[in-house]
C-alpha positions, 0 to 999 in steps of 0.5 A: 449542440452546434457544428462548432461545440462539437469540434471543440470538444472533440479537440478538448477530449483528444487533448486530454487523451494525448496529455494522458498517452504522454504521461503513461509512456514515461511509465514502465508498460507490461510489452517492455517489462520482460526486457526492462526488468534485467536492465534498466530495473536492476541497474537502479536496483542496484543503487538502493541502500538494503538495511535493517533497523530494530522496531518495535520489541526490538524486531528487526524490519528491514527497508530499502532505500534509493536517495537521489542526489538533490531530492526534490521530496522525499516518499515513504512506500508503506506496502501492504500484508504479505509484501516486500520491498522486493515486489516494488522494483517497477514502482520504485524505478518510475518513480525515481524520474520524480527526483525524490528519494524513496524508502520502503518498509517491510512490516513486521512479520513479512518480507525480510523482516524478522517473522514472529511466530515459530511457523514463519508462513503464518500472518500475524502481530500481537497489537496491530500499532506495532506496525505504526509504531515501527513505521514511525521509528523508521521515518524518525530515525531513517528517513529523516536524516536521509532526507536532504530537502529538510522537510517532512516526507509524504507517505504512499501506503497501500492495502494494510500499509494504508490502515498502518498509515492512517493510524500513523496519522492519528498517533504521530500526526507530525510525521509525513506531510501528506498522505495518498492510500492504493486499496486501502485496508481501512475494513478487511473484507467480511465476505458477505458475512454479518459483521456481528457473526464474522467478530464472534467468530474471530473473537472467539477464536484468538480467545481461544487460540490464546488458552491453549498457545502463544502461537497464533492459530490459522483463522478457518481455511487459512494455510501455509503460501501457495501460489495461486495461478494467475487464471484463479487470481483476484489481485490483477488483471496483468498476467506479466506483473502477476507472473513476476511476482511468483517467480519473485517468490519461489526465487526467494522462498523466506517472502513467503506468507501465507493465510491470516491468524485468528488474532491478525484478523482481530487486529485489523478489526479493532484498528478499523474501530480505532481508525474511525473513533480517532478521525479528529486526530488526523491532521494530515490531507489524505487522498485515497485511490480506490479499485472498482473492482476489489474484492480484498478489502471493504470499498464502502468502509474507504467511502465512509472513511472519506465522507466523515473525515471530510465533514470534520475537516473538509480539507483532509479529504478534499474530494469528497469520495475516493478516486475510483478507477474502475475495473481495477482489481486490488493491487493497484500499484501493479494492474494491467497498463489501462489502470496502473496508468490512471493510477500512476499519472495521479499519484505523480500529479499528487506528489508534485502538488504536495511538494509544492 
């Protein structure tokens, strides 16, 4: 390499790394949360529009939504299992800058969505399209009429939300434009036990559970909410958004889930099967943004997940193979500032493409 070569790309890399700087300064850092969340954050907050529609059965899901004056885009936030709204109030106030109107579910089940079983702590749903099926209500009746550019919204979901997305994709292939998945839960995490062992078990389980009660059984070693310290976390490496998170919690004490049912888990198994014997129903480009370091859900299923549907159809998962950013934990969306930027500088980028 010459003198010359290796001055420009010096230059080339320090241009970069000066565009990227740029780029995450426009977004909230953990030094400034402490100060922001009390003043900027709740200032917008205060904008949002809080309500409730009637899903799926007639259950009540609640949602939050912040509509910009002239809306360049509109974005649908699918979260993930045991989250609210509530969680995503740093998300939605560094995204607004975009001009987009925003709108975020709660799932049934959680959040401040009706829960469905007599212990409210207990994660659980009857058939797991009942979360697309809510999705899609909330997007057709919603989000449509509120969104003022005329045009389909894109949709960013995350870990569970991601599964729901996907199969929103595949059973209402009109409703949103594009999709980006954080952390997707496109496998649950079997935990180092053999898949024909971890469905026996669950599939035994909810067999049996369903004998005896309609009220869904904890799988094994599951429980009530507990919080967890932020040392025994797995979720984040940013101890300020994690901390945040439990005060949010304790502060409001009806966001609390606890573990997974039996049946849940069943669920989110058989959506796993469906998800890759529909791929061919997608029709929508999807985009996944992957943690290097999960240990929530299964990275090779969104792997796999990407490779087979872009063999089908090349430009639904253009690249191939997720967008790893390495050494980030699960919660993407919430990580320290060395992997909330990576991840947030491209999740900007892509909504720009993707109105265009």
């Amino acid at each position: 390499m010459t003198a010359k070569t290796s001055l420009l790309s010096v230059l080339l890399i320090i241009g970069i790394n000066c565009i990227f700087m740029t780029n995450a300064f426009s977004f909230t850092q953990e030094a400034q949360l402490n100060k922001q969340l009390p003043s900027e954050i709740s200032d917008f907050w205060q904008t949002g529009v809080f309500s409730s529609f009637q899903g799926f059965d007639n259950r009540r899901i609640n949602y939050a939504a912040f509509i910009a004056s002239q809306p360049e885009n509109c974005l649908v936030i699918s979260p993930g299992r045991s989250e609210s709204y509530l969680k995503y109030k740093e998300l939605a106030f560094d995204l607004a800058s975009l001009n987009i109107s925003i709108f975020i579910i709660d799932h049934r089940g959680q959040g401040l969505s009706e829960r469905l079983l007599d212990n409210p702590h207990k994660g659980y749903v009857e058939q797991f399209d009942d979360y697309t099926d809510d999705l899609n209500t909330f997007i057709s009746t919603i989000v449509n009429p509120n969104c003022a550019t005329g045009d389909k919204p894109i949709l960013l979901a995350h870990s569970m939300g991601g599964a729901i997305a996907t199969r929103l994709a595949q059973k209402y292939p009109d409703s949103v434009k594009a999709i980006l998945l954080t952390s997707p839960m496109i496998a649950i995490n079997k935990g180092g036990l053999p898949e024909w062992l971890a469905k026996t078990l669950i599939y035994s389980g909810t067999f049996l559970n369903k004998l005896f009660t309609d009220q869904g059984w904890y799988f094994i070693g599951q429980s009530n909410y507990q919080a967890k310290s932020f040392e025994n976390n797995s979720l984040m490496h940013s101890k300020i958004r994690y901390q945040t998170f439990i005060d949010l919690y304790q502060e409001y004490p009806q966001l609390q889930l606890g573990g997974v049912t039996f049946n849940w888990l069943k669920q989110a198994v058989n959506a796993h099967q469906t998800i890759f014997s529909e791929l061919d129903k997608i029709t929508s480009p999807i985009t996944i943004i992957q943690a290097g370091d999960d240990t929530i859900v299964d990275n090779q299923a969104q792997n796999d997940f990407c490779h087979k549907l872009h063999q089908l159809k090349p430009l639904l998962c253009p690249q191939l193979k997720p967008l790893v950013i390495e050494g980030a934990r699960h919660e993407i969306l919430f990580e320290g500032d060395k992997y909330r930027n990576q991840a947030l500088t491209f999740i900007i980028e892509w909504i720009k493409k993707t109105s265009n």
